[in-house]
N, C-alpha and C positions, 0 to 999 in steps of 0.2 A: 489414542489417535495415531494412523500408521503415517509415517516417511509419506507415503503419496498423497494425504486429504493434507498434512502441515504443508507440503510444496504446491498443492494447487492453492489452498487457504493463501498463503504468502504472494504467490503468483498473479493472484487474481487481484488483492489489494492493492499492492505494489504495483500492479498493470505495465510491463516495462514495454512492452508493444503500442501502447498509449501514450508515452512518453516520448518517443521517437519522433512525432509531429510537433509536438511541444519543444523540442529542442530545436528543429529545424527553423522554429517561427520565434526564438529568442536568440538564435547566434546566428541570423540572418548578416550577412555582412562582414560577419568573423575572419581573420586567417586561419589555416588548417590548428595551428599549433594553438592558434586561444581557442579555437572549439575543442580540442582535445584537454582542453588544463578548466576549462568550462564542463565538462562532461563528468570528467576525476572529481573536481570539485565538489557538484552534484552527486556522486556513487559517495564519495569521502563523508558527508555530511550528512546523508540521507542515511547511511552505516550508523554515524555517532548517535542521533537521534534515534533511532528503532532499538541501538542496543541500551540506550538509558532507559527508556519504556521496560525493555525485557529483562534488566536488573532492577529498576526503582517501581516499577510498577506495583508490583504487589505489595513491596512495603507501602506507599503511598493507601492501595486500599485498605491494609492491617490498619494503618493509624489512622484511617477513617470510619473503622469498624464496619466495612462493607463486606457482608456476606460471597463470599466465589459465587455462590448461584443466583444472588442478585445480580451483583455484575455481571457474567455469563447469559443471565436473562437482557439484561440492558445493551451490551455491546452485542448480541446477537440484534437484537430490536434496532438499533446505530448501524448496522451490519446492514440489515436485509433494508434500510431505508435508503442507505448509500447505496447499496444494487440498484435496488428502483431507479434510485435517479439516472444509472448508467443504462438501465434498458429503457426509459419513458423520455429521461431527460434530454437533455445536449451531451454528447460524447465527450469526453474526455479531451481531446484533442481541439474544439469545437469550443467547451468551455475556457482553457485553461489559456489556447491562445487567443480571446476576446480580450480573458482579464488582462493579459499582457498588454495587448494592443492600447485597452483605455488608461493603461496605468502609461503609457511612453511618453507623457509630458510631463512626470513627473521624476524624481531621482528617488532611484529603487537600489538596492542592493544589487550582487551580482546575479544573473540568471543562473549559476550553476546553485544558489541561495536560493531564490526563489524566481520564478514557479518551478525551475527544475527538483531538486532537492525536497521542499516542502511547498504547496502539497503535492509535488505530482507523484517525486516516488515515496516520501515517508507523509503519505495519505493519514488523515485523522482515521480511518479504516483499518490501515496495516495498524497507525499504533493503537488501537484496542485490540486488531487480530494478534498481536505480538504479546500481550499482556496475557490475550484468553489462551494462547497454546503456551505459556510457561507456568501455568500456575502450580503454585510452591506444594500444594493439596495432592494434585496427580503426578507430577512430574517432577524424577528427581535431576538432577546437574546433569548428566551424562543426557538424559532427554533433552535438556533446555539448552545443552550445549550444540545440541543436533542441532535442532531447530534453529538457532545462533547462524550455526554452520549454511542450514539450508535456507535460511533469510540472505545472506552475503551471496548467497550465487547465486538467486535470483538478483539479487541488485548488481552482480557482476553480470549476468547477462545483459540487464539493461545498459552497463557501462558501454559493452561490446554491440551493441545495438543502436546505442548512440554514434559509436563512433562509424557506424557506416548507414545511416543515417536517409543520405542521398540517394544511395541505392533501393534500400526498403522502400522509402513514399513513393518511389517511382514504380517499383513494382507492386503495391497494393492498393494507392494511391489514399487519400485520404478518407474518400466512400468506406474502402477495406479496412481503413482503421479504426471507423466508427461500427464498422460491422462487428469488427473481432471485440471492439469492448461491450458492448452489447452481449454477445453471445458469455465475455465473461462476467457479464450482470447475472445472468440468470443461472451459472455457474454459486456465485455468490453469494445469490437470494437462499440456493438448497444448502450451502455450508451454515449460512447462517439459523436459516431453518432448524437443522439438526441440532445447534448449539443451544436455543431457543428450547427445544423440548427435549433436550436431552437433562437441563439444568433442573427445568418444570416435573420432570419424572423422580427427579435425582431431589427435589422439595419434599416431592407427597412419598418418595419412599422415606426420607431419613428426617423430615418436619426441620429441617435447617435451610435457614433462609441462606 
C-alpha cells in the first residue's frame, strides 16, 4: 500500500473537515484560550488512542487467533458500512452534534474527550483502518512507523482546522460540510472495497484464513 491510499485511508476515517462543525457546536461559549486547550486536548487523546490500536492491535488479534485475512475481511465489511452511513445517513457534523445536544442535561466529560477526540476523530473506522494498514504480516517498523507518522498529521491538521474553525463554517457553511463528508463516503466505500477483495483473493490463492 503506497504513502498516498495510507493518507487518503487515514484522511477519510479520521474526517478532520468534519470535525470542524463538531467543535464549533461543543465549545460554543468558550473563551479563545479554553477552545484552543479544548482542541489540543482532542488532537492529544485522539493521537493516544489510534497509536494503542496501532501497537496492541495485532497482538490482541494473535491472542485471539484471528486470521489477518479474516479480519481484513471483517474491518473492510465495518469499513464500507460506515461509508454508507456517511453517503445515505446523517453527516457527520449533523449526527455528532444532535448527540451533543441530547446529552447537555446531563454531566459528560470534556468535549475535547468526547465527541471531539472519540468518536469524531479516533472514529471506531480509523481504529480498525489503523490496525488494517500495520499489519505485522506486510509491514515492517519503518512502514508502521510511516503510517504512525502520516496518521499524526492528519490529526495535526484537524488540530489546525480546529483552531480556526469560525472562518471555515463560514466559508462552506454547514451544507459544504455535509457535502465534503459524503463525497469522502464514497472515497471510503472503494478503500474498503479493495481491502475486502484483496484479502478474499489473498484466501483462495494461499487457503489461509
Amino acid at each position: 500500500m503506497d504513502l498516498l491510499e495510507r493518507f487518503v485511508t487515514l484522511w477519510v476515517v479520521i474526517d478532520p473537515i468534519g470535525t470542524v462543525p463538531v467543535f464549533i457546536a461543543v465549545t460554543a461559549g468558550m473563551g479563545q484560550v479554553a477552545r484552543r486547550k479544548t482542541a489540543l486536548q482532542a488532537a492529544l487523546v485522539s493521537v493516544g488512542i489510534l497509536l494503542f490500536f496501532l501497537i496492541f492491535g495485532q497482538l490482541l488479534i494473535d491472542a485471539l487467533d484471528i486470521g489477518l485475512n479474516s479480519f481484513q475481511v471483517a474491518g473492510g465489511v465495518v469499513l464500507f458500512l460506515f461509508a454508507l452511513t456517511m453517503i445515505f445517513g446523517e453527516s457527520k457534523p449533523e449526527t455528532e452534534q444532535r448527540q451533543s445536544e441530547s446529552d447537555s442535561g446531563t454531566e459528560k466529560p470534556s468535549p475535547g474527550i468526547f465527541p471531539l477526540a472519540v468518536p469524531s476523530l479516533a472514529s471506531p473506522g480509523a481504529m480498525l483502518a489503523i490496525v488494517m494498514l500495520t499489519d505485522n504480516s506486510q509491514h515492517g517498523i519503518l512502514e508502521q512507523s510511516i503510517t504512525a507518522i502520516i496518521m499524526v498529521c492528519v490529526i495535526a491538521v484537524a488540530f489546525v482546522l480546529m483552531l480556526f474553525a469560525d472562518p471555515i463554517i463560514r466559508l462552506i457553511g454547514l451544507a459544504g460540510s455535509a457535502i465534503v463528508s459524503r463525497v469522502m463516503g464514497m472515497i471510503l466505500a472503494s478503500v474498503a472495497a479493495n481491502a475486502i477483495l484483496s484479502a478474499l483473493l489473498n484466501i483462495f490463492q494461499t487457503g489461509q484464513l
